[in-house]
Every structure is written in C-alpha cells, then in structure tokens.
N, C-alpha and C positions, 0 to 999 in steps of 0.2 A: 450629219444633222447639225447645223446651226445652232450654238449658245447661246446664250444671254449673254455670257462677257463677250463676246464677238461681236455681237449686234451694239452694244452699249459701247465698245472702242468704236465704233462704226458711229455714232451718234457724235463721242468727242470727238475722232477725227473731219466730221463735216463740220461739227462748230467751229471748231479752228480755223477755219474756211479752207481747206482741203477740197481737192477735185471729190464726185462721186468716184473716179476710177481708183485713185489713189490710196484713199480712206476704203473702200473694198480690197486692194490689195495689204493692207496695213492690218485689215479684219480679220485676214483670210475668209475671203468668201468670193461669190462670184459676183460679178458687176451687175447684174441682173436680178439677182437676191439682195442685193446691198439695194438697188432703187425698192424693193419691192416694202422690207424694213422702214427704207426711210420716209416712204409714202404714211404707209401705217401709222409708223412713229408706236409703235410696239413692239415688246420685247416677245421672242417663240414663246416663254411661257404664257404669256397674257392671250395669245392667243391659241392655244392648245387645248380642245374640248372635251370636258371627259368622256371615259367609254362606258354607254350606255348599250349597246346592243350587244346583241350576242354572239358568235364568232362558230359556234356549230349549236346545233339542235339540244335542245334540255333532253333527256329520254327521262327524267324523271317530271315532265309535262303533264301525261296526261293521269297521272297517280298521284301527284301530290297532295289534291284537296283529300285525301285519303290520310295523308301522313301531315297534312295540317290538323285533321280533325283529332288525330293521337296529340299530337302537341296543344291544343289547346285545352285537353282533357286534364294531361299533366308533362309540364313542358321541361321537367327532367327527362324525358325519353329520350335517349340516346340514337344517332344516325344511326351506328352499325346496327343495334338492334331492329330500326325501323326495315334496315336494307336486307336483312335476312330475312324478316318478316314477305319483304317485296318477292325475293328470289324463292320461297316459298311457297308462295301466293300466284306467282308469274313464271312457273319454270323455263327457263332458257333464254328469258328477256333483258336479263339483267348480270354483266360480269365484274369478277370480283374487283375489276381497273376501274369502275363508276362509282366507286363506293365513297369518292375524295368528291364526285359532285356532288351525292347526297350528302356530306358534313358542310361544306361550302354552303348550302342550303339552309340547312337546320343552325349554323352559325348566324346567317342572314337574318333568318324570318325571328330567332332571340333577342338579335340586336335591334329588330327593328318592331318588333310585336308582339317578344315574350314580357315575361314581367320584369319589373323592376329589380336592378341589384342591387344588392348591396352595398355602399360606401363608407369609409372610414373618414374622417374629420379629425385633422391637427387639434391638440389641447395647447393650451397654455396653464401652465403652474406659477403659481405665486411660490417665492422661498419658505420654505417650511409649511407648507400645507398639507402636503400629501405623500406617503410612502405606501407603496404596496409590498406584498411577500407572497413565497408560493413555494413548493415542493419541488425536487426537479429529479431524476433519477439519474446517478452519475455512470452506471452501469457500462456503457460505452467507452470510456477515458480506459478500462483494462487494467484499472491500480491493482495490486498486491498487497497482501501484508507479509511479510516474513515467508513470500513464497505463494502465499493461498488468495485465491483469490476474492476482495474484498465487496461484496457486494453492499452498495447504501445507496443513503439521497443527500441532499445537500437540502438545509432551508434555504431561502435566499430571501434578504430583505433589499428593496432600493427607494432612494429616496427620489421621485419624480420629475423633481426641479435639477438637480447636479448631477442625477443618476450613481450617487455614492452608496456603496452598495457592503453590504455585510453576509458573512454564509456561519453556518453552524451544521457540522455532519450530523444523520441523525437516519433512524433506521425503517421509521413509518409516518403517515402521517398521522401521529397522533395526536389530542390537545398538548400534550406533555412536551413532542415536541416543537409545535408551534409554539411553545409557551417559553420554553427556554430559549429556543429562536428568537421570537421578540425580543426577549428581555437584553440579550445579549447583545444585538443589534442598537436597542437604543442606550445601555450602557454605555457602548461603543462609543455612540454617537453625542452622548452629554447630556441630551436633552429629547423633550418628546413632539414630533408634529401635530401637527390639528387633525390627522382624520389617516387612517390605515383600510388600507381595501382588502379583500381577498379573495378567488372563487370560490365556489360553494363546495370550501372546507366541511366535512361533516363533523372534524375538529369542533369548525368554530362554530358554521351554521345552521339553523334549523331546516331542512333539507322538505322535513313532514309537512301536513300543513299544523304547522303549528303559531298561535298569532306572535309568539316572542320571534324577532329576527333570528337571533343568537341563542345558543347554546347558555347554560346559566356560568359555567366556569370559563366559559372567553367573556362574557359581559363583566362576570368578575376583574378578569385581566384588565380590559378595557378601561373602565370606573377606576382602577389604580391609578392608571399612568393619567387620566382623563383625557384618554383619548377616544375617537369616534371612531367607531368601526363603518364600515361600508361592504356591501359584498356587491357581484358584477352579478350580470342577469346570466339564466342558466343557459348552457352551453353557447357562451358568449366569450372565451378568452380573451378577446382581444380590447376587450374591456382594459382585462390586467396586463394591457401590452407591454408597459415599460419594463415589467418584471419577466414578461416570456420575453423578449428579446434578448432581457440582461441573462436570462440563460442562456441561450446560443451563443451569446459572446463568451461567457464565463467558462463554458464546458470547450470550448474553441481555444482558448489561450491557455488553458489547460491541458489539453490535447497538444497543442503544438508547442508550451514548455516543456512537459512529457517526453517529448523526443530529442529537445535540444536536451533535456540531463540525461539524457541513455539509457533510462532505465525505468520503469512503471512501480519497479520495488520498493516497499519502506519497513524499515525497522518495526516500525509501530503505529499507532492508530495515530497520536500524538507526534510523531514524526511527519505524517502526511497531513495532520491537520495544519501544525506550523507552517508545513509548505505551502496550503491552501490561503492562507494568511498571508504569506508574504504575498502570494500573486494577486491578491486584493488587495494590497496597499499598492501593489506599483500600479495598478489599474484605476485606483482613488489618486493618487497622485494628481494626473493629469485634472483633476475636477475640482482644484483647491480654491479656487476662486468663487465658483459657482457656491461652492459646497458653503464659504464663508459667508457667503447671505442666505445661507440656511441656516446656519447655529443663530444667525443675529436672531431670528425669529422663533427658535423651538424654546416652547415651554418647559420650565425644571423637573428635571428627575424627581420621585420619589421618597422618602428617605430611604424607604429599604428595596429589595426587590422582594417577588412573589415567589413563595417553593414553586418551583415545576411538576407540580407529583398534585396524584389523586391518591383518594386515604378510603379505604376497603378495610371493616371486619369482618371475618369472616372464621366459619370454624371448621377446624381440624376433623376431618371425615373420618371415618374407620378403616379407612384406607391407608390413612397418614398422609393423606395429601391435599389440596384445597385446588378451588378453578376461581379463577382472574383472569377476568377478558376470554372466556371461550379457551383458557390454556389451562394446564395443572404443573403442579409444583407438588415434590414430597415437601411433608415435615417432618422433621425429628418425631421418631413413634411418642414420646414421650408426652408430647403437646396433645394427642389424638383426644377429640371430643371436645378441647379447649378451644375456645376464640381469640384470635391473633389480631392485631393492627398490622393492615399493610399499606407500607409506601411506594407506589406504583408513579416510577419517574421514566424519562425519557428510556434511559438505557437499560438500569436495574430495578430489582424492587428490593425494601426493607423490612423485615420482619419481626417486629415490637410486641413482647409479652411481659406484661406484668412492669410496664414503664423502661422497660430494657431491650436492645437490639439485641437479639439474640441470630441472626443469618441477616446476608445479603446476596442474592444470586441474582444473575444476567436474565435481563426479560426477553423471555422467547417471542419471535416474529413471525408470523400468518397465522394460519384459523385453524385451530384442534390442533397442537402443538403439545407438548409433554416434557418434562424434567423429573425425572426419578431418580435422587441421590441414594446408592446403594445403602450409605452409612445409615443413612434415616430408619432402613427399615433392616438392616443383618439380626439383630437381634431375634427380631419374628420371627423370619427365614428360617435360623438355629433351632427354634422352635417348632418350625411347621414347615419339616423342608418337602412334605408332598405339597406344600401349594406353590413352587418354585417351577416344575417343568413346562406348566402350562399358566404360567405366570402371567397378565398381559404387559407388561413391560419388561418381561422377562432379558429382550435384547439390552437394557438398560443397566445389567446387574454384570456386566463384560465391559470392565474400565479401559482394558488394551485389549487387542487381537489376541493377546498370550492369554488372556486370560481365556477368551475364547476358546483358542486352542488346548487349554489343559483341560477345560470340561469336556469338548467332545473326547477327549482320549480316556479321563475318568468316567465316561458312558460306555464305554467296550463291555463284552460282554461278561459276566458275573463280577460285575465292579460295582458299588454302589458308589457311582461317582456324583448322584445329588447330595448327599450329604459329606463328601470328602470337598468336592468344590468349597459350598457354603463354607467350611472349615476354611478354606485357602480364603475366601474373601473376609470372612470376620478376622483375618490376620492380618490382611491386609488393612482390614479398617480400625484396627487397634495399635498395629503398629506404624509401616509406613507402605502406602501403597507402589513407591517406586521402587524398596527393595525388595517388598516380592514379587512384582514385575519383572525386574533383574534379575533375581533367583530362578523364576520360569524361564527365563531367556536362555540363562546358562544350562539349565536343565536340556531345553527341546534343544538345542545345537550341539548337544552331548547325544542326543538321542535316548535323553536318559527316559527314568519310568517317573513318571510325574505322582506322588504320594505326599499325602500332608506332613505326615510326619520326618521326610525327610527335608520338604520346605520349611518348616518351622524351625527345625537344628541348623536350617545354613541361614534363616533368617536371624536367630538369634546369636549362631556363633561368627558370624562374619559382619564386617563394618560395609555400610553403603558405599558406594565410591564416591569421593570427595573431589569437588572442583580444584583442579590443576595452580595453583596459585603463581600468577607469575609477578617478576618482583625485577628492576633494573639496579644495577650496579652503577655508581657513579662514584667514577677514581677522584681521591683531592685535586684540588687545583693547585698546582706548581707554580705560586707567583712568581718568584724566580725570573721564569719563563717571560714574563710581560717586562719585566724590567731590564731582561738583555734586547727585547726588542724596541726598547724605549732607547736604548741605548743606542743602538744600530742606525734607531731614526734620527736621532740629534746628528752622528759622527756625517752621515749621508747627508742630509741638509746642512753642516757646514762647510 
C-alpha cells in the first residue's frame, strides 16, 4: 500500500524536474502508480473513503427496533443484559460470539441518540481565593503502630491556586475534627483565603431540608476566620476535584515512601504523624512560587484560635455512667446523679465538676460503643457482687486475659469465686493493677491455686519489678595521648 511520504517524495522529486520514471523509482513505487498520483495531485489519504457499509449481515437487524425501544425507555440498559434477554426470547438464534455486536451497537446508537454527558470544564483560581478540604480514609497505606495495626483518616486541606496542601490525622468525620483540621491548616498557612468548599460534610452541612446552609458550629468557625463557606452539590465530587485528586496523590507517595523506608512501622502516633509532615513539605516544596502569590493575597489570622470541642452537660446516671454521641462512658460512682461538663474534642473527652477536671478518657469510634472503667464502679460490685455475673459489661471488669483466667478457675465448683475475684480486682484498683497482674502470671505458670489471700501477701510482700536502668561508662580522656600525636605530626612534616 502506498504512503503519503512516498507519494509527497514523488511530488518533490517531479519538481525538481525529474523524469516520472526516475522520481517513481526514488518513491518506491510503480511507474504506473507514480502517473496515477501525479495525475490526481493527491495524497492516498485524501483519497481514501470511509467505511460505510457493512462487511457481513447485522443478525441483530431484524430485533433491534425492540432493543431500541428498552433504550429509549432507560438508556442505562446495559448490552449483555439486553442479549440475554434476546437468547431468551429467541432460543437458538443467537450465540454467545455476537454478544460484542450487540455492545458495538448499543455504543453507537449512545453516541449518537442517547442523552447527553456529562462534561467537566477547566477552572481558573485567582491566588488566595479558594481552598477546599475533605476526609480521606488512609486504611490502605497498611501503617502500624508499635505492631497493631492503625486504622484512621487523614483531614486534607488544599489550596486551589498552588495546590499547597496540609493534613491533620484524625479518627471520624466529625465537626471536631474538621474543626481542628482547618484550624491547623490555616495556622500553617499564616493567613486565611476568601472562600473554603466542602462536600456535604454532615460536620459542617445541613444535609435536612433545613433553610440555614450550615450547621451553626461550622458557621461559627466560618464568621471567625471570615471566611465563606461553600459546599458542592450532592453527589457531585468532582466539584471538590482539586482535594480528591490531592488524595490520590497524597496516599500514592505515601505508599510508595512507605516502601522505600522498609518498613509500615511506627513507634507512635506522633512518630508517624512527623513522617506524614515531612512528606508534605517536600511535596509543598515544589509549589513555592505559586504558593508566594497566595500569601500576598490571604487575609490575617485571627488573634486567637477556636477550641475544637463541643461542651455537653450532662448527668451521671444510676449506673455511673453517661451517653455522648450514642456511646457511654463510666463515671467515678461518686459523681452518680450529679451533672458533669463535658469536653467532647477530636480525639478525647474532658470531664469538668465543680470548675475542676476531674478525668480525661479516649473518645470511642462508631455507633453504640462502650467504656466501662472497672475503678469507677469496684466499690459497688464489693457491695452487690450478685449483680456481677450477669453484669452487661461484665467483659469490661477483665483488665488482662489473667484476670480472665483466674475468675473462670475461681468459678469451679464449690468456689465462691464472684466474690473472691471482685476481692482480686478491688486490689488491684487500690493498689497497682500491673502487680497483680504479674502476681497472677506467676501464680497460673506455677500451676498454682489462684486465692485472694495468697495474692494479697505476695502483692504486698514483694516489690513490682522495676525497669532495667542502663547507664554507659565513659573512661577519662588521656590528653597525653593527643599531644604525642601532635608530636609525631610536626617530626613527619618536617
């Protein structure tokens, strides 16, 4: 077949005044195809007609207006399912090798007579206009803490125009932690832009039909910094593209840092956040430019920042416990029937009586959730150990597996091992829970007989075992020593 650059050297070589034979052999081509070209004075493409016809018979001809009519109905209808519908319908007319003409088809008749797509459209940002942020679940990266594995989310803030981007770990989407998220971000950042977007955060947004946009504690936020909120229409992501993209990147170099250090491991929450840290400045790095006609434009900080916490009274149940957020928490029995302040932040909460912190415990994650601190409530227990077996957090009052294990053994039979247990735990919560832990350890690996009162004597007569202190020895320096070498270097240099 004949090219274009064949035919087009065939064109130079007759300008040049070349024979036709010559400038055909110079083409490669045949002297006969060379006149036929030069007649034309067109290149093969110019003249090559597209294919309009057909090359074998449709078999799906004379059924189609059948399978237009499903598509015009609702023109998500998928080929395969129309073609099974056919072989159903038609037995033995139709094999499962025609099944690529019917998508060829239903491709066609989309492109050319379904509805309209969807399209996306370039923005342009002016410096300091716009930042979005968003939640991203980091689950997949496979980090560690000290062994276990770490499950969270990342907030992620970026700035639209430089794409300078900020994260903050954090464990739901709550306002709490959206709240510390911004804040944090634009700390970072020095100053505040003109207008923040979000999707429809139930954080931030009014989801209901409710006529306020916003939630009233993100409007608060907002009104702080004065900055304008924006949310994207719903089920519309790509609204907040520049922040879902800046995910994929983010959790991508993360991933593939991840592998060049060897290891998914971290010491600590604070160890892996530092890390998350550095991989975001070298990733800002490259944006410094961009970034610098962004600050020119962002408006000033605040003077202060906003708590990230919501504020709950609430009162201490007959249970000893209270609900925040669809969870429970014990309290100290002592508070029971009293009303607490609580500070409900991102990660913990704080528990304020009487103008005093009196607890701080870890805020539990998902829905009907429980924290029952044994201490809170032993004393009851002592008192009322029939409400212990059938207790409903009863799994709660087993600090270690040992403890576990020395109640089922004080349940054998004519033991009365609910009230020798509670004995073991109210010792443990008066004294120290890790040396009667240790004490049961040593007990069950003796195969000993597990009794309070011999716990109590080796709790009391024996010291906890105390961390190993290690200490380095460093011998004087022998100046001496440098001065014979001082010596040795003069005598050698002269």
């Amino acid at each position: 077949m004949v090219k274009d650059r064949q035919v087009r050297r065939l064109f130079k070589m007759t300008a040049q005044g070349r024979s036709l034979t010559k400038a055909a052999a110079r083409a490669d081509m045949d002297e006969k195809t060379a006149r036929k070209y030069r007649d034309l004075k067109k290149l093969p493409s110019e003249l090559k007609q597209p294919h309009t016809w057909r090359t074998r018979k449709d078999p799906f001809a004379d059924v189609w207006d059948e399978g237009e009519s499903f598509l015009k109905t609702d023109s998500s209808l998928q080929a395969k399912a129309m073609f099974e519908y056919f072989q159903r319908k038609y037995p033995g007319r139709f094999s499962d090798s025609q099944l690529r003409t019917l998508q060829r088809r239903f491709k066609t008749w989309k492109a050319l007579e379904g509805p309209a797509k969807e399209i996306y459209f370039d923005q342009v940002y002016d410096p300091g206009e716009f930042c979005e942020s968003d939640f991203t679940h980091m689950d997949g990266v496979g980090v560690t803490i000290a062994g276990q594995p770490f499950r969270h989310m990342v907030y992620h803030f970026v700035l639209t125009y430089s794409n300078w981007e900020s994260i903050t770990i954090c464990f739901s989407e709550s306002f709490e932690a959206l709240s510390e998220g911004l804040q944090n971000a634009l700390w970072d950042l020095g100053g505040v832009p003109q207008q923040h977007r979000t999707d429809r955060l139930s954080a931030a947004v009014n989801n209901m039909n409710n006529l306020k946009a916003f939630t009233q504690s993100y409007q608060a936020l907002l009104d702080h910094y004065k900055l304008q909120g924006c949310k994207i229409q719903a089920n519309c992501p790509n609204e907040n593209g520049d922040v879902e993209q800046s995910h994929y990147r983010f959790k991508q170099a993360v991933s593939q840092d991840l592998i060049l250090r060897g290891s998914r491991d971290f010491k600590s929450q604070k160890d892996y956040m530092d890390y998350l840290r550095k991989i975001v400045e070298r990733r800002n790095a490259g944006r410094r430019k961009r970034f610098q006609a962004e600050q020119d434009q962002l408006k000033s900080l605040p003077k202060r920042r906003l708590d990230a916490m919501k504020e709950y009274r609430v009162r201490v149940s007959k249970r000893s416990t209270i609900r925040i957020q669809n969870k429970i928490y014990s309290i100290d029995s002592r508070l029971r029937d009293e009303y607490v302040q609580i500070l409900l932040y991102a990660n913990h909460l704080d528990i304020w009586y009487g103008q005093k912190k009196i607890d701080s415990l870890p805020r539990l994650r998902g829905d009907k959730k429980h924290k029952i601190e044994y201490r809170h409530i032993i004393d009851s227990l002592m008192r009322k150990p029939g409400a212990f077996d059938h207790y409903r957090y009863k799994n709660e009052m087993f600090p270690t597996h040992r403890f576990r294990l020395a109640y089922d053994l004080l349940k054998g039979p004519g033991r009365n091992g609910t009230k020798e247990y509670l004995k073991i735990l109210n010792l443990a919560a008066k004294s120290s829970e890790v040396h009667v832990d240790k004490t049961l350890a040593d007990i069950l690996d003796q195969n000993g007989t597990i009794e309070y009162d011999k716990i109590e004597r080796l709790v009391k007569t024996t010291k906890p075992a105390q961390q190993m202190e290690t200490s380095a020895q460093v011998a004087p320096v022998d100046l001496a020593t440098y001065d014979t070498l001082l010596q040795q270097g003069a005598l050698n240099n002269g």
